[in-house]
C-alpha positions as CSV (number, residue, x, y, z in Angstrom):
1,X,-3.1,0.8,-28.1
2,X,-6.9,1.7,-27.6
3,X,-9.1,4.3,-27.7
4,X,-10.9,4.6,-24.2
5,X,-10.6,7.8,-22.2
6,X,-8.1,8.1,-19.6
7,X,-9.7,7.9,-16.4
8,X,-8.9,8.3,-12.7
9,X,-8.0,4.5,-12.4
10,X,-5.2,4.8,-14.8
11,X,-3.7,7.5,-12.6
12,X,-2.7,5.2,-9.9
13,X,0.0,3.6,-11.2
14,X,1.6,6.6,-12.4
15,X,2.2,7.6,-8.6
16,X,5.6,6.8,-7.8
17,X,6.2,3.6,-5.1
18,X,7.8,5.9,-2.5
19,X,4.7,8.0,-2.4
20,X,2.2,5.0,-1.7
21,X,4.6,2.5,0.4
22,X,5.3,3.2,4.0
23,X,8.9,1.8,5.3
24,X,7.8,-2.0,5.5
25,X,6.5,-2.0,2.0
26,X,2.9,-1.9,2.6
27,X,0.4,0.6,1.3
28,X,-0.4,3.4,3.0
29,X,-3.8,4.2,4.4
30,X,-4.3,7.3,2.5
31,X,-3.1,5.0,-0.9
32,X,-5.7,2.8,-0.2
33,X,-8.4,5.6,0.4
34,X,-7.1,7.4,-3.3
35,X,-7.3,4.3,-4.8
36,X,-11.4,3.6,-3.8
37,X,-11.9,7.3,-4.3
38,X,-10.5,6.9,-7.6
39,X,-12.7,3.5,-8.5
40,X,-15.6,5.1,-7.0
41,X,-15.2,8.1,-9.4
42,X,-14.4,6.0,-12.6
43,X,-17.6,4.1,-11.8
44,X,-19.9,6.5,-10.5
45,X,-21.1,4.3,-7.4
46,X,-19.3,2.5,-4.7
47,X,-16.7,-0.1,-5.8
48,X,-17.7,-3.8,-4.8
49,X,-15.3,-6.1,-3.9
50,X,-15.6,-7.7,-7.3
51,X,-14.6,-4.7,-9.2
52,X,-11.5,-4.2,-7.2
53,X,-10.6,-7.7,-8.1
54,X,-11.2,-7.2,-11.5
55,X,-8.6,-4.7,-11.6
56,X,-6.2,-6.7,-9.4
57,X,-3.4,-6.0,-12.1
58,X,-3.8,-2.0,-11.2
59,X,-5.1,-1.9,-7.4
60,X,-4.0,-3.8,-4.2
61,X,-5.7,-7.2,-3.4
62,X,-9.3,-6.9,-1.7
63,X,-7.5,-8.6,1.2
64,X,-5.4,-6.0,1.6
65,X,-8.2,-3.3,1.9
66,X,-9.7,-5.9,4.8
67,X,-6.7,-6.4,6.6
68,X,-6.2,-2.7,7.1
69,X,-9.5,-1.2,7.8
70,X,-10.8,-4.0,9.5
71,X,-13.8,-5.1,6.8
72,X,-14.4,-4.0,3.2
73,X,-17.4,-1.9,4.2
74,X,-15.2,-0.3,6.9
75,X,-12.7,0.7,3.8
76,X,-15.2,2.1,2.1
77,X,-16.1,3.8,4.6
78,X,-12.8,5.1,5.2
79,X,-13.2,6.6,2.0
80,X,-16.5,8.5,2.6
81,X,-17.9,6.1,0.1
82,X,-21.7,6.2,0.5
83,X,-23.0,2.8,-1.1
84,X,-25.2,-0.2,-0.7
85,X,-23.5,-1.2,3.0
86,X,-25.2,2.2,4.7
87,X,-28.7,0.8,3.3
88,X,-31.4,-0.5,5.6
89,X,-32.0,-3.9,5.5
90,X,-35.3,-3.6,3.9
91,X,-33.7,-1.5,1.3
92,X,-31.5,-3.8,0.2
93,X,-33.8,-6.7,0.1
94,X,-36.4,-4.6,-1.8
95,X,-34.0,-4.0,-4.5
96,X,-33.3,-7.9,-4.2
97,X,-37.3,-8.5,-4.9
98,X,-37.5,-6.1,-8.3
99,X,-34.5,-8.0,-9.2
100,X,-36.2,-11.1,-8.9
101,X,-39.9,-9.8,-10.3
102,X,-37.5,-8.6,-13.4
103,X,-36.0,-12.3,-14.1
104,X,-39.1,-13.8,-13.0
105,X,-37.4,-16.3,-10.4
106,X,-34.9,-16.0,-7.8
107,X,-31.5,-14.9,-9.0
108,X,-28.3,-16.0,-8.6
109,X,-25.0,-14.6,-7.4
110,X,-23.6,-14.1,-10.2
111,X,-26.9,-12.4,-11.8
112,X,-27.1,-10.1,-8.7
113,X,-23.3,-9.0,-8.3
114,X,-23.4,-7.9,-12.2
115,X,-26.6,-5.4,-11.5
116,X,-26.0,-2.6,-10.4
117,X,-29.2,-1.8,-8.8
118,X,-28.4,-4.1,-5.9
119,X,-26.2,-4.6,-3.6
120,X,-23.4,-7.5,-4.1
121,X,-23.9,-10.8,-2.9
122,X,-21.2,-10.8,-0.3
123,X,-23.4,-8.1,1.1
124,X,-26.4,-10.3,1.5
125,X,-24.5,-12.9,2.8
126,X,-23.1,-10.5,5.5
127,X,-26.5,-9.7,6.4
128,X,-28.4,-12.4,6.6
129,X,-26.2,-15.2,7.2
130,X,-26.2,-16.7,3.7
131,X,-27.4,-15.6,0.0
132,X,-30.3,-18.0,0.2
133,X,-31.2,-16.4,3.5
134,X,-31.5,-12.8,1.9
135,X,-33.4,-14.3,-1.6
136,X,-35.6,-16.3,0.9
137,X,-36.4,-12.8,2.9
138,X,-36.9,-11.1,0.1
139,X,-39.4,-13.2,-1.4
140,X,-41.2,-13.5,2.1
141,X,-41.4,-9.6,1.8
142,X,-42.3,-9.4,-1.7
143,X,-45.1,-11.9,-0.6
144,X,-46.3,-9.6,2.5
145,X,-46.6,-7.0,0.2
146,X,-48.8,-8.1,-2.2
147,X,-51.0,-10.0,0.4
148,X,-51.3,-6.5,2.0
149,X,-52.3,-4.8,-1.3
C-alpha cells in the first residue's frame, strides 16, 4: 500500500461499468470527457497522448479517444481542455528554441515529450510534417532572431 494522495484519476475506476459503457460495450462520450477532465486536473495542464498511455492500466487506449472524437486534439477539445494544440505555430516553436538554448543542441523526442514547457512531439510532427521539420524551423527562427537583434 502507499502513501500518495488520492487523486481524481483514482476515481475512475470506482465508477461502476454500467455508468461508462453504452449497449455495445464501448465508452461513452461523456466517460471519455470525465476521464481527460480528470487527467487534466490531476496534472494541472492538458494530458498528452503519452500520459494517457502511461496510465493505460486505469484509462481507455489513446486509440480509443481518436476513434471517437475524430483526432486527439479534437478529444481534448471535447473536453474544453485548453493546451499546447490551441497555440500558434510560432508559439510552439519558440518554446521548441528555449528548449534547445537550455540543452545547448537540438533535442530529441524523448527530451521534448518529458518537458513540460513544450508541446509533445506528436504535436510537432502534426504541424510541420515531421519532428526534424519543427526542430529545423525552430532553429531557423531562433537564428532570425538573433540576426535581427
Amino acid at each position: 500500500m502507499t502513501n500518495r494522495p488520492i487523486s481524481a484519476i483514482d476515481h475512475l475506476d470506482t465508477i461502476p461499468p454500467a455508468s461508462h459503457e453504452s449497449e455495445d460495450n464501448t465508452y461513452t462520450d461523456a466517460y471519455l470527457i470525465q476521464t481527460l477532465q480528470a487527467l487534466q486536473q490531476e496534472l494541472d495542464r492538458a494530458p498528452t497522448v503519452l500520459d494517457v498511455r502511461n496510465l493505460g492500466e486505469i484509462l481507455p487506449d489513446v486509440s480509443t479517444y481518436e476513434r471517437r472524437f475524430g483526432s486527439w486534439i479534437e478529444a481534448l477539445q471535447a473536453a474544453g481542455i485548453e493546451g499546447a494544440h490551441n497555440r500558434s505555430d510560432e508559439t510552439i516553436l519558440r518554446q521548441l528554441a528555449r528548449l534547445a538554448s537550455c540543452l545547448d543542441r537540438a533535442p530529441t523526442k524523448r527530451e521534448v515529450d518529458a518537458d513540460d514547457t513544450t508541446a509533445s512531439s506528436g504535436l510537432y510532427r502534426n504541424r510541420f510534417g515531421s519532428f526534424s521539420r519543427a526542430v529545423e524551423a525552430a532553429l531557423a527562427l531562433t537564428n532570425s532572431d538573433t540576426l535581427e537583434t
